[in-house]
C-alpha positions in Angstrom: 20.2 -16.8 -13.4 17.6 -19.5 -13.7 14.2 -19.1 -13.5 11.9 -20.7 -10.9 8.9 -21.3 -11.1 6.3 -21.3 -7.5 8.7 -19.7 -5.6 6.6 -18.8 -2.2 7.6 -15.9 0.6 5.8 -15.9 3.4 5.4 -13.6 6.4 4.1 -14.3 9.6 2.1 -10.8 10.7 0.9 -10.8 14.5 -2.5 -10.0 14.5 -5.6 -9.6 12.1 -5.9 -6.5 9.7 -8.7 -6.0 6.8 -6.8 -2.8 5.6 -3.2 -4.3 6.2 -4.4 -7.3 3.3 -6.5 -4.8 0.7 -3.3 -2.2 1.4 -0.9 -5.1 0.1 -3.1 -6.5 -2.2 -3.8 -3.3 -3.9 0.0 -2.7 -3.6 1.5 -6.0 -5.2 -1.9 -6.7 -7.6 -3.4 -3.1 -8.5 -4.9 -5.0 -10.9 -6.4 -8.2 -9.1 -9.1 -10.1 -9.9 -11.9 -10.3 -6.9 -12.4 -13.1 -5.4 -16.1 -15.2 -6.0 -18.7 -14.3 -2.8 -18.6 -17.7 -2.4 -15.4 -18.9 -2.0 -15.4 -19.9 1.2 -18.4 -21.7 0.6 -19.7 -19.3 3.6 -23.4 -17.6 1.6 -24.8 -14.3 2.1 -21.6 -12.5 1.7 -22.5 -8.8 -0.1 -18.9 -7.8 -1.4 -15.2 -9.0 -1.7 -14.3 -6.5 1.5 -17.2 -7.8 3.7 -16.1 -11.4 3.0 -12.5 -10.7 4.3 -13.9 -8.5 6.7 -15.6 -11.3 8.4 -12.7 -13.5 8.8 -10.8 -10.5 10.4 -13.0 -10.1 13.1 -14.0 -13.6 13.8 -11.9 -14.8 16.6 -10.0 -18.6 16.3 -11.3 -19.0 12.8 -8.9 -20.3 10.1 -9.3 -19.3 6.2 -6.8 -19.0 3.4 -7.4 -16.4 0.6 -5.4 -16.3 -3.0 -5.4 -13.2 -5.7 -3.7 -13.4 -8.7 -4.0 -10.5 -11.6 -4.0 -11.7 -15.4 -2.2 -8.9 -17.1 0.7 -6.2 -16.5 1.9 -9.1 -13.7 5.4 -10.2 -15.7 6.5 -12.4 -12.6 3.1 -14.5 -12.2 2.7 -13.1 -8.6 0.0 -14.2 -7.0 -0.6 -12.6 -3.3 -2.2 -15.0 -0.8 -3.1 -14.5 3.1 -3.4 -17.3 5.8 -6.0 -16.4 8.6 -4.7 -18.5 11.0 -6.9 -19.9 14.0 -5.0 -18.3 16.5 -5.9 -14.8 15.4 -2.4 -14.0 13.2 -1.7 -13.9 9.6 0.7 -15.5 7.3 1.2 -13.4 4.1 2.3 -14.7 1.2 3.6 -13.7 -2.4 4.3 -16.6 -5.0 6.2 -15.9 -8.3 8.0 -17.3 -11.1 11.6 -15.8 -10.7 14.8 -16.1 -9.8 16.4 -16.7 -5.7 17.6 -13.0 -6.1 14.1 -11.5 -6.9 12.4 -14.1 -4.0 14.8 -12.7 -1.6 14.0 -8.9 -2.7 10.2 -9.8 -2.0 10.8 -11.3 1.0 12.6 -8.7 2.5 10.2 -5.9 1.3 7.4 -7.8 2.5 8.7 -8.4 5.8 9.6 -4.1 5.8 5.8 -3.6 5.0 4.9 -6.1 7.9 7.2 -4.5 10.3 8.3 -8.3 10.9 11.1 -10.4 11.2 9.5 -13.7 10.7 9.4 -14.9 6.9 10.8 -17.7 4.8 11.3 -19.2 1.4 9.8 -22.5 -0.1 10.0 -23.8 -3.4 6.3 -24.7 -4.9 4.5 -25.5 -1.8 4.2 -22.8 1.2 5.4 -24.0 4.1 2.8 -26.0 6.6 2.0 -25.3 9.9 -0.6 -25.7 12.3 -0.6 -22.2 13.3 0.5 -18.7 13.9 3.0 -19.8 16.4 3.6 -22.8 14.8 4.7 -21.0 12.3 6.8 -18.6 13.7 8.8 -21.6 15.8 9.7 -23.2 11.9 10.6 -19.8 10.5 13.5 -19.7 13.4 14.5 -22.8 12.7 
């Protein structure tokens, strides 16, 4: 089994959801690292949760968010979410693994999403415009 390195899994998720992302983020990075108040280059921010909070509710805004955890993570996971501008979200896990374990995170992903939308890229996520645009090049 060879190892691969950037494998990406993403899953489109039809609507907006503060707990949905800390849920999974506390569920595949217990141990991640917070992100910086200013990371979106958006001030005044007070905590992580208030910063993520704030792209939830805003309606046709568009921000990507990436957490990765340092230690006890053997498969380099790193757990992002795509706020998409049309009110949806594209979850992602990348890891260093094997076709085998990409495909078990996919699918369990997908489970925790109650979704059938998802797909597999190799060191790049896919790109799309979109929450529907994404869904239409999942099918394809």
């Amino acid at each position: 089994m060879e190892l691969i390195m950037n494998i990406v899994c993403q899953v489109y998720f039809d609507e907006k959801s503060t707990e949905k992302i800390f849920e999974l983020l506390n569920l595949y990075l217990p141990k991640y690292e917070e992100l910086n108040l200013d990371y979106t280059l958006k001030e005044g921010f007070k905590s992580h949760y208030e910063m993520i909070e704030y792209f939830v509710i805003t309606d046709n805004i568009r921000q990507t968010f990436y957490w990765n955890q340092q230690h006890d993570n053997p498969n380099n996971l790193t757990f992002g979410v795509n706020i998409t501008d049309d009110n949806k979200t594209v979850f992602s896990l990348t890891i260093d693994g094997t076709i085998s374990l990409a495909e078990i995170y996919l699918k369990d992903l997908k489970k925790k999403l109650n979704s059938d939308v998802g797909v597999i890229t190799f060191v790049n996520p896919a790109e799309y415009q979109n929450g529907a645009d994404f869904k239409e090049i999942s099918a394809g």
